[in-house]
Backbone bond lengths (Angstrom), bond angles and torsions (degrees), N, CA, C in turn:
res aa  C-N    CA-C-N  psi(-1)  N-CA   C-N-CA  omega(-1)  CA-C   N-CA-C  phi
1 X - - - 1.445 - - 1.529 106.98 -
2 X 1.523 113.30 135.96 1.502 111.22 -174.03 1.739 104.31 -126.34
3 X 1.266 115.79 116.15 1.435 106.34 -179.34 1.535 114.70 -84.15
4 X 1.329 117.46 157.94 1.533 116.03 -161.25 1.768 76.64 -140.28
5 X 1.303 129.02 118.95 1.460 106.59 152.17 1.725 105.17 61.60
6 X 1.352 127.73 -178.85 1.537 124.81 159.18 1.756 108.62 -61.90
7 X 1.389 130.75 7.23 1.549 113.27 160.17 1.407 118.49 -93.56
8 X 1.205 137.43 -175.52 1.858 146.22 -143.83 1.629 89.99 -176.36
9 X 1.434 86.03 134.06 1.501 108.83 163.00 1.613 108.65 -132.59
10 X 1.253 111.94 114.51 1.343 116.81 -148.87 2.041 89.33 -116.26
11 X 0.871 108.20 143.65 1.575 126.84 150.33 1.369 139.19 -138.65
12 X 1.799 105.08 106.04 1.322 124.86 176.26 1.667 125.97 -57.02
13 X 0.860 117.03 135.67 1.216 120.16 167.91 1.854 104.37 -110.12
14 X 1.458 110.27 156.45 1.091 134.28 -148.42 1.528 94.98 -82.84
15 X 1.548 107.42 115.64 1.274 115.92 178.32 1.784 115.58 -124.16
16 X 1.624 123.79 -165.78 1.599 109.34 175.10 1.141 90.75 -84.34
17 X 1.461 106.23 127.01 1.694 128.65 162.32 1.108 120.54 98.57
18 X 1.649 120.25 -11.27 1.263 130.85 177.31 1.524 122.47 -125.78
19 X 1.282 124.42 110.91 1.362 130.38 161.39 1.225 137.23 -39.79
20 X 1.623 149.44 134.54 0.707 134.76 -176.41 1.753 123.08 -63.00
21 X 1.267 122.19 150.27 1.079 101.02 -149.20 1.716 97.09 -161.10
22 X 1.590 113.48 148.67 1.731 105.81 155.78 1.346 108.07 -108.75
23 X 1.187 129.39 157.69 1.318 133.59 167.08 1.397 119.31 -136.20
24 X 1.092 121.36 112.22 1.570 136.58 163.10 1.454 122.24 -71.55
25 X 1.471 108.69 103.65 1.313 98.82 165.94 1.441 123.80 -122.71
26 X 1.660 121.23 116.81 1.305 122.89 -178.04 1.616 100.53 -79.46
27 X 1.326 112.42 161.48 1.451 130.97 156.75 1.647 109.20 -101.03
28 X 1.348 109.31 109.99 1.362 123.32 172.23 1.727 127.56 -128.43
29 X 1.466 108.95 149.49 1.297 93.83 178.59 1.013 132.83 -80.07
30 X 1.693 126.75 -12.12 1.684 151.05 163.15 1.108 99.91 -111.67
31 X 1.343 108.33 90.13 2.137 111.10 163.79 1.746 81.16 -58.39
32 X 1.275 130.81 -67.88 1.305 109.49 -140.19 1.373 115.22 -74.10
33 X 1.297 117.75 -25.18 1.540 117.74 156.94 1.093 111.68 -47.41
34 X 1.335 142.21 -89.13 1.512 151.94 167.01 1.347 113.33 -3.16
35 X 1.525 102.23 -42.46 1.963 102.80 -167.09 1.736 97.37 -83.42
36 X 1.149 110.99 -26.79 1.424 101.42 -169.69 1.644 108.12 -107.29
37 X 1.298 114.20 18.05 1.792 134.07 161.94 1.467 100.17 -79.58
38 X 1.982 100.28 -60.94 1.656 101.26 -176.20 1.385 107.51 -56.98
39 X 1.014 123.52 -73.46 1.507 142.96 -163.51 1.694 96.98 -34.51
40 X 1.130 143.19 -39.76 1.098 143.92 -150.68 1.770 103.29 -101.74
41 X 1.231 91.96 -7.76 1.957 113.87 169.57 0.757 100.52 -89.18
42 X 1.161 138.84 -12.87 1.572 131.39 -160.07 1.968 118.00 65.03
43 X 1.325 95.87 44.01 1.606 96.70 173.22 1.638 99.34 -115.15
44 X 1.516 91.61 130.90 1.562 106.01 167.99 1.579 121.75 -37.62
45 X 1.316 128.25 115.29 1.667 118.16 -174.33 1.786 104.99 -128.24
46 X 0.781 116.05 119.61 2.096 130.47 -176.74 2.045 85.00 -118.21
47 X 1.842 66.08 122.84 1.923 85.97 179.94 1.143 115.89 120.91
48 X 1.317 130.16 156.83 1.270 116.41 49.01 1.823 100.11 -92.03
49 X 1.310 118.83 139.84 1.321 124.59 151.76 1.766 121.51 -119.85
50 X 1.354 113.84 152.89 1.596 114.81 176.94 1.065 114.41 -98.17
51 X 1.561 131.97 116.04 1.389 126.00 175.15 1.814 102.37 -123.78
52 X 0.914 98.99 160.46 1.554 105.29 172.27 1.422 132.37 32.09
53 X 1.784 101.11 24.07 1.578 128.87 -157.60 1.249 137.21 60.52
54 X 1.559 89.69 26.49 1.657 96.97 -175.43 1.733 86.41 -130.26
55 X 1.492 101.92 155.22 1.856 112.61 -171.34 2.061 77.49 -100.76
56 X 1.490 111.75 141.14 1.325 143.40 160.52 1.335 104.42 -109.41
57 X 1.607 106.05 147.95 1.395 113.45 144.50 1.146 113.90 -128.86
């Protein structure tokens, strides 16, 4: 995991139930703005989900 600022760029390695994987996470003030800025780039987006009272994608 590499912190940039309050965002993480995390890389999973392949565990039970979980795929190997990168994950980007920005800190923003409109996840849902943001997801549908990326998305419209054509970047892959999974979510919206609520964890820990904050919405992820």
């Amino acid at each position: 995991m590499l912190k940039a600022g309050d965002s993480w760029l995390e890389f999973w390695k392949t565990s039970e139930g979980m795929p190997e994987m990168t994950m980007l996470q920005l800190i923003v003030d409109d996840a849902d703005g943001y997801a549908q800025f990326v998305k419209s780039n054509g970047v892959e987006v999974q979510g919206p989900m609520i964890e820990h009272g904050e919405k992820m994608y």
